[in-house]
N, C-alpha and C positions, 0 to 999 in steps of 0.2 A: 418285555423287550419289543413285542409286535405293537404295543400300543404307539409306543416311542417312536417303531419306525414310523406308523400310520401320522400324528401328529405333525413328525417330521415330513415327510412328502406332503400332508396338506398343505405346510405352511411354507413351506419352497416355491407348492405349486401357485399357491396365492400369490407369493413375492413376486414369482415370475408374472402372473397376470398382471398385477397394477402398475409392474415397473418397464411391460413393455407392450402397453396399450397401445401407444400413438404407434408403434409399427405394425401391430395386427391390423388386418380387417376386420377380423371378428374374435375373439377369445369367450368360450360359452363353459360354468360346469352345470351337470346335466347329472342326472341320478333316475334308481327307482326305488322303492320301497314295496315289499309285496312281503305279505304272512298271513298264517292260515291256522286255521284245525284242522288235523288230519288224523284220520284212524284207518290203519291196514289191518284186517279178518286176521287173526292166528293168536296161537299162544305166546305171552310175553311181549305182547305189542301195543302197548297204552297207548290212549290217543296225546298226541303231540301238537308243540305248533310248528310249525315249520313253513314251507313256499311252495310257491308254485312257479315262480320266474324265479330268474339270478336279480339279486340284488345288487345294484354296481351305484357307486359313485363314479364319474367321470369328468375329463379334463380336453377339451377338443380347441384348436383353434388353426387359424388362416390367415396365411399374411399375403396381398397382394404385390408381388414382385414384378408385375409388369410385362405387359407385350405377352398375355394371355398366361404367365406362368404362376403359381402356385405353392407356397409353401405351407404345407401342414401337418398336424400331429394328434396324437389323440392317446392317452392314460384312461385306464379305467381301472377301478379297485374293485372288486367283490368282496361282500361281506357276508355273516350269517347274519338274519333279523331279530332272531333269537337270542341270541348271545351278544352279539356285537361285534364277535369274532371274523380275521379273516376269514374267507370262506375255505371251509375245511380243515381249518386249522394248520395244513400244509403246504400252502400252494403258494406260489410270489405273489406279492403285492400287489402289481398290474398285473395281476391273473387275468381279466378280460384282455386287453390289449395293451400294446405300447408300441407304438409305430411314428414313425418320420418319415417325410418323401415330398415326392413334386407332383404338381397335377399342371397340365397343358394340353395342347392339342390332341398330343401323342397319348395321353391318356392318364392315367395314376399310378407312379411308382413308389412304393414304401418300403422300411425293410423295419425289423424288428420280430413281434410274436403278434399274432393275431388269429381267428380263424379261416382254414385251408380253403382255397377257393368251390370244392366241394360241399364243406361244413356248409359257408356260409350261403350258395345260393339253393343248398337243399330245402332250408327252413321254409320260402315261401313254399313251397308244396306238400306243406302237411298240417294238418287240423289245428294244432295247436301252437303253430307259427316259429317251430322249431324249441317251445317253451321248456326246457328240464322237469316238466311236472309228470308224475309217476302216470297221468293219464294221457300224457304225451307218448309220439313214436319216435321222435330222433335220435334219442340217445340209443337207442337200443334195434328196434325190428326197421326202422328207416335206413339203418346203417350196417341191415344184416349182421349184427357185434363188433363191426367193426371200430378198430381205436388208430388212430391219425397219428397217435404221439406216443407208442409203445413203449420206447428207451428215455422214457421223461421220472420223473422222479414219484416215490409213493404217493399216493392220495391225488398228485395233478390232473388235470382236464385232460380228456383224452382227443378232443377237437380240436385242435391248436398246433401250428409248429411255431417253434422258437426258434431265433437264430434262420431267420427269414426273407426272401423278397417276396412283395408282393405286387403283379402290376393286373391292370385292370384297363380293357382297351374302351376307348367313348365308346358311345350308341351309334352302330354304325347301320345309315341308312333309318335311325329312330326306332330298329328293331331287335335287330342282333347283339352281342356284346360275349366278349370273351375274358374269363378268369383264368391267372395262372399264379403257383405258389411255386416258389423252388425252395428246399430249406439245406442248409447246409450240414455236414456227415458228422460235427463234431457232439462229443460225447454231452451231457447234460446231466448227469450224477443219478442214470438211472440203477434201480436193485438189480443182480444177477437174475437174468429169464434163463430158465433150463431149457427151452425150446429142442433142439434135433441133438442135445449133449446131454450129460447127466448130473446129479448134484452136484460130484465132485470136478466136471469141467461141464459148465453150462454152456450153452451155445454162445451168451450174449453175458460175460460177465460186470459184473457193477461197475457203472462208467464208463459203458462200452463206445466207442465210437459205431456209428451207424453203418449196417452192414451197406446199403447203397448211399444214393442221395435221393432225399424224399421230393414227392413232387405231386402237385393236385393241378387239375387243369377241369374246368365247369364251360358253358356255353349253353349261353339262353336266347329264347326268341319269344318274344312277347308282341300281340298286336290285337289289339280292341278285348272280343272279350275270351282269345288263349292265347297261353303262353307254356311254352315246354323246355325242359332243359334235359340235358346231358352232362356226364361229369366223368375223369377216372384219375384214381389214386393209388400213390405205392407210397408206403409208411419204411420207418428205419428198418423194420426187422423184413422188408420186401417182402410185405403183405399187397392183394394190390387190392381195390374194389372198383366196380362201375357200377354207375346207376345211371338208371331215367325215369321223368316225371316230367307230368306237367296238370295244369288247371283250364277249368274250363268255366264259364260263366253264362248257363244257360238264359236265365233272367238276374237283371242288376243284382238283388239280393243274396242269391243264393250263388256258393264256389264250387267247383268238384273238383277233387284233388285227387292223384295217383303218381304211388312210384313202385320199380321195382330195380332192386339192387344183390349183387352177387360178390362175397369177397372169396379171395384165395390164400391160403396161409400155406401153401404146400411147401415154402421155403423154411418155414418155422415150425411146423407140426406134423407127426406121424402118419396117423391115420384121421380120415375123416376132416379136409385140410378145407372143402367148399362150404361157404354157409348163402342160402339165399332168402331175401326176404322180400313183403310186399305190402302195401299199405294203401286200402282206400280211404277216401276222407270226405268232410263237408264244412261247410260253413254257412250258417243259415240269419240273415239281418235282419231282424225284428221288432223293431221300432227301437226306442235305446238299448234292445237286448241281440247279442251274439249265440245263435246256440252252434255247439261243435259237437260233430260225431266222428267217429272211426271206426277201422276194423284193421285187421295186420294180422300177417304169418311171418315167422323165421323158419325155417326150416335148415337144420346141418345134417350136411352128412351123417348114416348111422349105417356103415358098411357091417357091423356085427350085427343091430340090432341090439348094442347095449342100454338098459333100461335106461340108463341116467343119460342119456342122450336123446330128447324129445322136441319136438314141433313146439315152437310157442305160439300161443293165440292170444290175441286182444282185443274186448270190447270196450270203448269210451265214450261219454258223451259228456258236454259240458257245456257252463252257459258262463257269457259275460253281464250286466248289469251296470251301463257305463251311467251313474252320476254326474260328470262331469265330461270332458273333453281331457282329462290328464286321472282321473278316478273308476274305478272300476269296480264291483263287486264282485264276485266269481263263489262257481262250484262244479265239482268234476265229483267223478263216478266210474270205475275203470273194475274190470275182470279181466286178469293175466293167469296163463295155462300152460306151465312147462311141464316138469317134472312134478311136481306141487300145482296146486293154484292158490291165488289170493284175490281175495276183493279191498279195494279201496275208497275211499270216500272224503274230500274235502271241501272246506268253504273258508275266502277268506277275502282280502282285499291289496287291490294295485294301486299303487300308485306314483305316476312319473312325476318328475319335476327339471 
């Protein structure tokens, strides 16, 4: 069934490219392809292939409408590279995005599903460029656990709202620029969260309509060589988080990145409802080679002191090996410290198109 839809959307989306060229300005599809070997330290863990970036096919285009206005759209697909399969097996289609809007003076307005104006201006300020690889920080200690999209259905992205506007104001002054997400309150077919109820009445049950209305709002200031941002978030279950970061660029070569971020669940959880995290970073340009380091803490609440409630720590370093101008070679190296540790280790290869 998923292949059929996948077929199906290619071959729409093509139909629509050729049959309505002469109106676009530009209609582009655009992809990546990235896979790996990879072996995690522990029992029952054979080494695997698997990524290091999300794989996406995508669909972007722009139609010049005149007197500086703007019409544009942008689909993306994620896949597994392994299998072929959507990615995760459970997630929509345009799991990456699916948006429409206008772009002009006043700035860019879209509405659809895409990442929250938080998600998406966090990535530039950390090592691995906001990439999902287990030697990365975003999904996890950059985000202090944080999840954007709580009441969304099993297995989906947790950085994303759907059912969205999205507007994004020019460069104002060539410096400043401000992001905002509003997402709207209606349900999304997510599982029953037992959150502040109990089994048999959860706080949030299956299909719940959103206890608020979600909302991300980011603002960055970049000029030669820094740049900083601020962001603050509240998710459907009125969870909020804030962060700041920014980069600094001592010599051309070399980045230094820092954030630190605090969420609040005290609307949704008992005890121990603050988690805060922090992440330092680098980026170092090497002749065709990227090396990447980091380091990062989460820390939650542990008002008991219970065992299974611990500080995580993470060491990473990693190198790119760009072949090309669209190819890359790669390898990461990561030690994570919760409750457990693990070491990790992979090598593999990117590549855009």
């Amino acid at each position: 069934m998923k292949k059929s839809l996948v077929a199906l959307a290619l071959t729409g989306a093509l139909a629509g490219t050729s049959c309505g060229v002469h109106a676009q300005s530009s209609v582009s599809i655009y992809g990546t392809l990235d896979a790996g070997i990879a072996n995690r330290s522990g029992p029952n863990t054979p080494t695997v292939v698997g990524k290091r970036d999300n794989n996406k096919l995508g669909f972007r285009g722009v139609e010049d409408l005149g007197s500086g206005l703007k019409a544009l759209f942008q689909l993306e697909i994620r896949y597994e590279p392994d299998t072929g399969t959507i990615e995760s097996n459970s997630r929509p289609l345009f799991q990456g995005q699916s948006r429409v809007g206008l772009q002009g003076d006043f700035g860019t307005v879209r509405l659809g599903r895409g990442l929250t104006a938080f998600q998406e201006t966090s990535t530039a300020y950390e090592p691995w460029s906001g990439m999902p690889a287990v030697a990365g920080y975003q999904t996890d200690l950059q985000v202090a656990g944080y999840t954007s999209d709580p009441l969304s259905p099993a297995g989906n992205s947790l950085n994303r709202f759907s059912n969205a506007v999205f507007y994004n104001t020019p460069l104002i002054a060539g410096i400043f620029q401000l992001n905002v997400t509003v997402a709207s309150k209606e349900a999304n077919n997510n599982p029953a969260i037992i959150g502040r109820g109990t089994a048999l009445a959860p706080q949030f049950p299956a299909n719940s309509q959103a206890a608020v209305v979600p909302y991300s709002v980011s603002a960055t200031a970049t000029q030669g060589k820094f740049s900083a941002y601020a962001a603050y978030e509240r998710n459907a279950v009125d969870t909020t988080l804030w962060s700041v970061g920014g980069w600094f660029k001592p010599i051309e070569p070399l980045k230094l990145m820092a954030t630190y971020q605090k969420q609040d669940q005290q609307e949704s959880v008992f005890i121990n409802p603050e988690t805060k995290g922090w992440v330092l970073g680098a980026n170092y340009t090497l002749g065709a080679g990227l090396i990447r380091a980091g380091y990062g803490q989460k820390r939650p609440d542990n008002q008991f002191n219970d065992p299974g409630i611990a500080k995580t720590r993470q060491y990473s370093v990693g190198y790119d090996y760009n072949l090309s101008p669209r190819t890359y070679l790669y390898a990461d190296a990561t030690r994570k410290k919760a409750v457990t540790a693990f070491n990790f280790v992979s090598v593999g290869i990117h590549h855009n198109f």
